[in-house]
C-alpha positions in Angstrom: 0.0 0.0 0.0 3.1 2.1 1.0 4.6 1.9 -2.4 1.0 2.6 -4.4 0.7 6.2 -2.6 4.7 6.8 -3.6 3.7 6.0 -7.0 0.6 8.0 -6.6 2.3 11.1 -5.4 5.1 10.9 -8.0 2.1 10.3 -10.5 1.1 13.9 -9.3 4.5 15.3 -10.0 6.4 15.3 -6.7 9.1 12.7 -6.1 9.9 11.9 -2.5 13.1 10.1 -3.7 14.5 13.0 -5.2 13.8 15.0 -2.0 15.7 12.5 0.0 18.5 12.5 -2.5 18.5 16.4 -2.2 18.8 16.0 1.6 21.9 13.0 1.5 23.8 15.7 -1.0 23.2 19.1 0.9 24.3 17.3 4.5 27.7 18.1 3.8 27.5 21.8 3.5 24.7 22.2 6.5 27.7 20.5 8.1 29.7 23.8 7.5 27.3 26.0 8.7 26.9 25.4 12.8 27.9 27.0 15.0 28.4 25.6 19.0 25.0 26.1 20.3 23.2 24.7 17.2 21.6 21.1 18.5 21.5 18.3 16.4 21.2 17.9 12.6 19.3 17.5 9.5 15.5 15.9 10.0 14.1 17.5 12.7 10.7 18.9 12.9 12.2 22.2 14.0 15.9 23.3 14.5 17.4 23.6 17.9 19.5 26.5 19.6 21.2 26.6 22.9 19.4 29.9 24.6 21.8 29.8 27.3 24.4 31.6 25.1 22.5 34.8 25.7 22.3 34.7 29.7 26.1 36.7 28.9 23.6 39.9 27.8 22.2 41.8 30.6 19.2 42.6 28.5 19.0 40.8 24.9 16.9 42.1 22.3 16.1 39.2 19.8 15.8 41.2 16.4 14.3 38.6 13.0 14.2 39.6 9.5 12.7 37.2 6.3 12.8 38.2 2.7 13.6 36.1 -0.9 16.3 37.2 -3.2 13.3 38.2 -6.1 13.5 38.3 -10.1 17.0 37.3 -9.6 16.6 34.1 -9.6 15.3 34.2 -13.0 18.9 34.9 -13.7 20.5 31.8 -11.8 17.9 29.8 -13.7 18.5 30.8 -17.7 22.4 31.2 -16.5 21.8 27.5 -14.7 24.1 28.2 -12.2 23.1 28.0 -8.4 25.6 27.8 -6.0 25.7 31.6 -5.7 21.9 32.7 -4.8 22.6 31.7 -1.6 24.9 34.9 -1.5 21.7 37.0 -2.0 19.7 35.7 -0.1 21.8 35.1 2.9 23.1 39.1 2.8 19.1 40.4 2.7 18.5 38.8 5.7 21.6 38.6 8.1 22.4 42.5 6.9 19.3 43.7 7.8 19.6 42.9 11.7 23.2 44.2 11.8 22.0 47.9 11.7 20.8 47.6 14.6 23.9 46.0 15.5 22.8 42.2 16.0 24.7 39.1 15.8 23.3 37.2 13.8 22.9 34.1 15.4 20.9 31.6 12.8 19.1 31.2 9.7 16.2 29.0 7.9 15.7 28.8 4.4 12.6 27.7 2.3 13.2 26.2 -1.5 9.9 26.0 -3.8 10.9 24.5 -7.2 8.5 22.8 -9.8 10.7 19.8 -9.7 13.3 18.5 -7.6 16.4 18.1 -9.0 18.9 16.8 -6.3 21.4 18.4 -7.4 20.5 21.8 -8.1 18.9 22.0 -4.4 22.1 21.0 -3.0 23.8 23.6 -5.0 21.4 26.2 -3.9 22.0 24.9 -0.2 25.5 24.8 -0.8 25.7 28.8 -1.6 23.3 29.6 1.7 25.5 27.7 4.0 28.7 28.9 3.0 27.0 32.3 3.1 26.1 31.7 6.3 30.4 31.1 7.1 30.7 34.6 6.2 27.7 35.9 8.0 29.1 34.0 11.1 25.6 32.7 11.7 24.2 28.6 11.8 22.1 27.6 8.7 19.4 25.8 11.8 16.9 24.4 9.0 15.4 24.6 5.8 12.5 23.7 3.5 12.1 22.2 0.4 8.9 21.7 -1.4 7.9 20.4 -4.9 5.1 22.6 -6.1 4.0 20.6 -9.7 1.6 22.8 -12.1 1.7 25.4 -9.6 6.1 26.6 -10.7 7.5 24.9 -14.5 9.7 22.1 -13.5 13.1 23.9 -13.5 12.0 27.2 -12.0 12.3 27.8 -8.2 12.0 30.9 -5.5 14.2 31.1 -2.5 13.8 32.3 1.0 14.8 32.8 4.2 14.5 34.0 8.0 17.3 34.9 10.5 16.7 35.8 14.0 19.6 37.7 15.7 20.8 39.3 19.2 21.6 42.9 20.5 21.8 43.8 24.1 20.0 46.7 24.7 22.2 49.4 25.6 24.2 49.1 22.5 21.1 48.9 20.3 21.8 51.4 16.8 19.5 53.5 15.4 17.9 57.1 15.3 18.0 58.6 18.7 21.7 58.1 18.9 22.2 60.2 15.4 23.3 63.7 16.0 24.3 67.0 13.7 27.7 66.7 12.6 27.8 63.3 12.4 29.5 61.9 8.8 28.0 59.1 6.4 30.4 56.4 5.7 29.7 54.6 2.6 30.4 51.0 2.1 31.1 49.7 -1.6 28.5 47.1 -2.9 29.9 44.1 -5.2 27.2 45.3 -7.6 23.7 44.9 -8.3 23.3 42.9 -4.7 19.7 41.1 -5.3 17.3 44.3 -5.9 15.7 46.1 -8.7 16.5 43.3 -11.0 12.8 44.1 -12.4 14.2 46.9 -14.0 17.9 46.0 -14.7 16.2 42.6 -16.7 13.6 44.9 -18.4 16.1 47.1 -19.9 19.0 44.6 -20.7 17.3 41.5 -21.4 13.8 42.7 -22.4 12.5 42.4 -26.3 13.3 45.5 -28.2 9.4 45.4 -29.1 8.6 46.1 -25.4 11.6 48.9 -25.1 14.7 46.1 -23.9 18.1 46.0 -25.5 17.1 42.1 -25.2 20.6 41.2 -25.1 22.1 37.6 -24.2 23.3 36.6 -21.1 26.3 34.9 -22.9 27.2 38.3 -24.7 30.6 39.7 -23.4 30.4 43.6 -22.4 33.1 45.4 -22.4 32.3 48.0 -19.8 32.2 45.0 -17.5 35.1 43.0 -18.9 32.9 39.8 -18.5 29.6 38.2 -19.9 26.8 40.2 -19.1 25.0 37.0 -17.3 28.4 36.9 -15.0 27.5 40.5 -14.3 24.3 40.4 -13.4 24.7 37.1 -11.1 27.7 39.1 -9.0 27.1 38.3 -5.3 25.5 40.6 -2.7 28.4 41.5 -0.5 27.7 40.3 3.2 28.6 42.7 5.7 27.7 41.4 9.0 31.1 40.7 10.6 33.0 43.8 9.1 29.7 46.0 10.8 29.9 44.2 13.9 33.1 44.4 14.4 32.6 48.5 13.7 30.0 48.4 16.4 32.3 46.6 18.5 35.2 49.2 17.7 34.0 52.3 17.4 31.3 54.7 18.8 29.1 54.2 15.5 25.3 55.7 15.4 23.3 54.1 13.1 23.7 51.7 10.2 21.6 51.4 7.3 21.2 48.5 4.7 20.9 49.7 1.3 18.2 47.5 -0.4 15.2 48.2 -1.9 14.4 51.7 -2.8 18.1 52.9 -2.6 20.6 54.7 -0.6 18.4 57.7 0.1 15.3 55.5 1.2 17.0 53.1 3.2 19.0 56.3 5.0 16.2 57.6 5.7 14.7 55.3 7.7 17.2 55.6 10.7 17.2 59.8 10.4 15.8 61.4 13.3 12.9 64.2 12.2 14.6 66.6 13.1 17.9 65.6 11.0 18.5 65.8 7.2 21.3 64.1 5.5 23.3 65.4 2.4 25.1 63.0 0.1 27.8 64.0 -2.1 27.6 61.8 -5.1 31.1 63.3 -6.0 32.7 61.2 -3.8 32.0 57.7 -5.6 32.3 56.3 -9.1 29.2 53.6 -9.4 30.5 50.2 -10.6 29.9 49.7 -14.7 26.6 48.0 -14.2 25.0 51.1 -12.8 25.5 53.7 -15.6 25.3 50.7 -18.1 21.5 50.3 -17.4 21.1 54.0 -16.9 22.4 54.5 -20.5 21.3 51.6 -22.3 17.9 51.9 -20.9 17.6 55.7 -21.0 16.4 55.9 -17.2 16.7 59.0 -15.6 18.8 58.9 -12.4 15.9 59.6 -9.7 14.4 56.5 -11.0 18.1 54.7 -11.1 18.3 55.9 -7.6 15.5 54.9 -6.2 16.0 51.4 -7.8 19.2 50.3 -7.6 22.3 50.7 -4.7 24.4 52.6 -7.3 27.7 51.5 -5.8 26.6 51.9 -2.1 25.7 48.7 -0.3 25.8 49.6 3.4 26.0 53.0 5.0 26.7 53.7 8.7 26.4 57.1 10.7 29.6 58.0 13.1 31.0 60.8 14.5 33.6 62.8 12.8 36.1 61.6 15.5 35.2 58.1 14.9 35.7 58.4 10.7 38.9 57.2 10.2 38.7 54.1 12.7 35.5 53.1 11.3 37.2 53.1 7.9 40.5 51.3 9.4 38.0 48.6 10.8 35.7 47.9 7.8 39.5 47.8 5.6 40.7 45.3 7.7 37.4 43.1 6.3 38.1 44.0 3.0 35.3 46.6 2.7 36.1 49.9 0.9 34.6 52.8 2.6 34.8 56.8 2.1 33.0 59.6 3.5 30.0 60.3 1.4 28.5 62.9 2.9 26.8 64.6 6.6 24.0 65.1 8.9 22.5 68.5 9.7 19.8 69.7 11.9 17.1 71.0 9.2 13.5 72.4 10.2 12.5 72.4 6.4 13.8 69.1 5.6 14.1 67.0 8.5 14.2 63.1 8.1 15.1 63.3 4.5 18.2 62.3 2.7 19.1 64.9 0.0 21.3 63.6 -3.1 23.8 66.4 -4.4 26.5 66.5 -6.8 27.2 64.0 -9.9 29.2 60.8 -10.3 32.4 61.3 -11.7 32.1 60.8 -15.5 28.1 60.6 -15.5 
């Protein structure tokens, strides 16, 4: 009876084999991803975390934040290579509780794919857990579900849920953001896993609907690679370089530049009373940026409030603290400049105002 409602299901589309092959070939990388207070292993209803590492905290704030990688995928899928979406999807989450300046502490993720092909979940895992190695954080658990007639066979969606520890006292944000106080900029690797929408639209889109529809396999000069090598660049995870900041330095606020760009995203840890001026003088935007801009005539409000334009993470310090903040984020590879400064404005308080041009734009 066993085996007629196996053969029953896989009638239906979903193959419970292939699931359990997915599982044996991923092990190995979950593996990588623990830290000491993860609790057992793979095939658990729920994954396990020791809460006794957080009786060191006087007062610990748990801080969570879930989100997908979006339209990117679609890349990773025509490009048929998967072992680097877990890049993206890792840095949306894990960066997202560092501006308040949380450890991440672990992560689940959740695969739905029209079919499972063994393989190409176990690459998908493969990226999220060594992701999670840079983030510093466990990969606890995951998902994988077969979703027949509802997602073609080889197309899938990815994502993901981190949960994350600050202790109170040394929790970043608004009230801690004062006049005078300098925006340090930290490079992106690129696009990072937004506004993809758009950036296919323009560069892969049919010239009937207003695309260049260029190939992914087509070498661009401008970015001395293919253009699908481009546009699959991995979102730069910041977690450690920003802790260690927060752990080094007197540092305000942090903001994660995502959706709706720097001035957005800035704006969301600016007091009322504050403004913010960025010089866009200061910064060259990577190739990519003022590729799409050109190629797809957008205007560079829209641009901006799309894309990262070169600036993936930004964080708030006073001018005394400038140069060690940029000393610690070198040390983790992460280029950083001053970008711009805060001011106390009655006219435009809690906005970010964007001055200046790009070097060459």
């Amino acid at each position: 009876m066993a085996d007629q409602h196996e053969n029953a299901y896989a009638a239906a589309g979903v193959s419970i084999e292939a699931a359990d092959r997915a599982i044996d070939l991923m092990k190995g990388w979950v593996d990588k991803a623990r830290r000491p207070e993860m609790i057992g292993g793979l095939g658990g209803f729920a994954g396990l975390f020791d809460a006794t590492a957080l009786t060191r905290y006087e007062q610990p704030l748990l801080a969570t934040s879930t989100d997908g990688v979006g339209t990117k995928v679609a890349v990773a899928q025509a490009m048929d290579v998967h072992d680097t979406i877990g890049f993206d999807l890792v840095g949306m989450v894990v960066d997202d509780l560092v501006v308040c300046g949380a450890e991440p502490l672990f992560m689940t993720d959740y695969i739905a794919t029209g079919r499972v092909v063994p393989e190409r979940i176990a690459a998908i895992v493969k990226g999220i857990a060594e992701a999670c190695v840079v983030a510093g954080c466990a990969l606890i658990g995951g998902e994988t579900a077969e979703h027949p007639g509802l997602l073609e066979p080889d197309e899938y969606d990815v994502a993901g849920a981190t949960t994350g520890v600050v202790e109170a006292s040394k929790l970043l944000g608004p009230g801690r953001v004062r006049p005078g106080d300098v925006v340090v900029a930290m490079e992106s690797s690129g696009l990072h896993s937004n506004g993809y929408s758009l950036v296919r639209h323009v560069l892969l889109g049919d010239t009937a609907d207003g695309g260049a529809q260029w190939a992914l396999d087509r070498h661009v000069d401008d970015f001395g690679r293919s253009l699908g090598e481009e546009l699959l660049e991995p979102t730069r995870i910041y977690a450690k370089a920003c802790l260690d900041v927060a752990a080094r330095t007197r540092v305000h606020a942090m903001s994660h530049v995502t959706g709706g760009g720097l001035a957005a995203n800035l704006e969301r840890v600016m007091p009322v009373e504050l403004s913010a001026r960025i010089d866009r003088s200061t910064w060259t935007p990577q190739p990519v940026f003022d590729v799409v801009r050109r190629v797809g005539e957008v205007s560079q409000p829209d641009l901006e409030a799309t894309l990262n334009c070169g600036v993936g993470m930004v964080a708030l310090t006073g001018a005394d603290e400038v140069n060690a903040t940029i000393e610690v984020l070198a040390g983790h590879g992460v280029r950083a400049w001053v970008a711009g400064e805060v001011r106390a404005d009655d006219v435009n308080g809690g906005r970010v105002l964007m001055e200046g041009q790009h070097p060459g734009w």
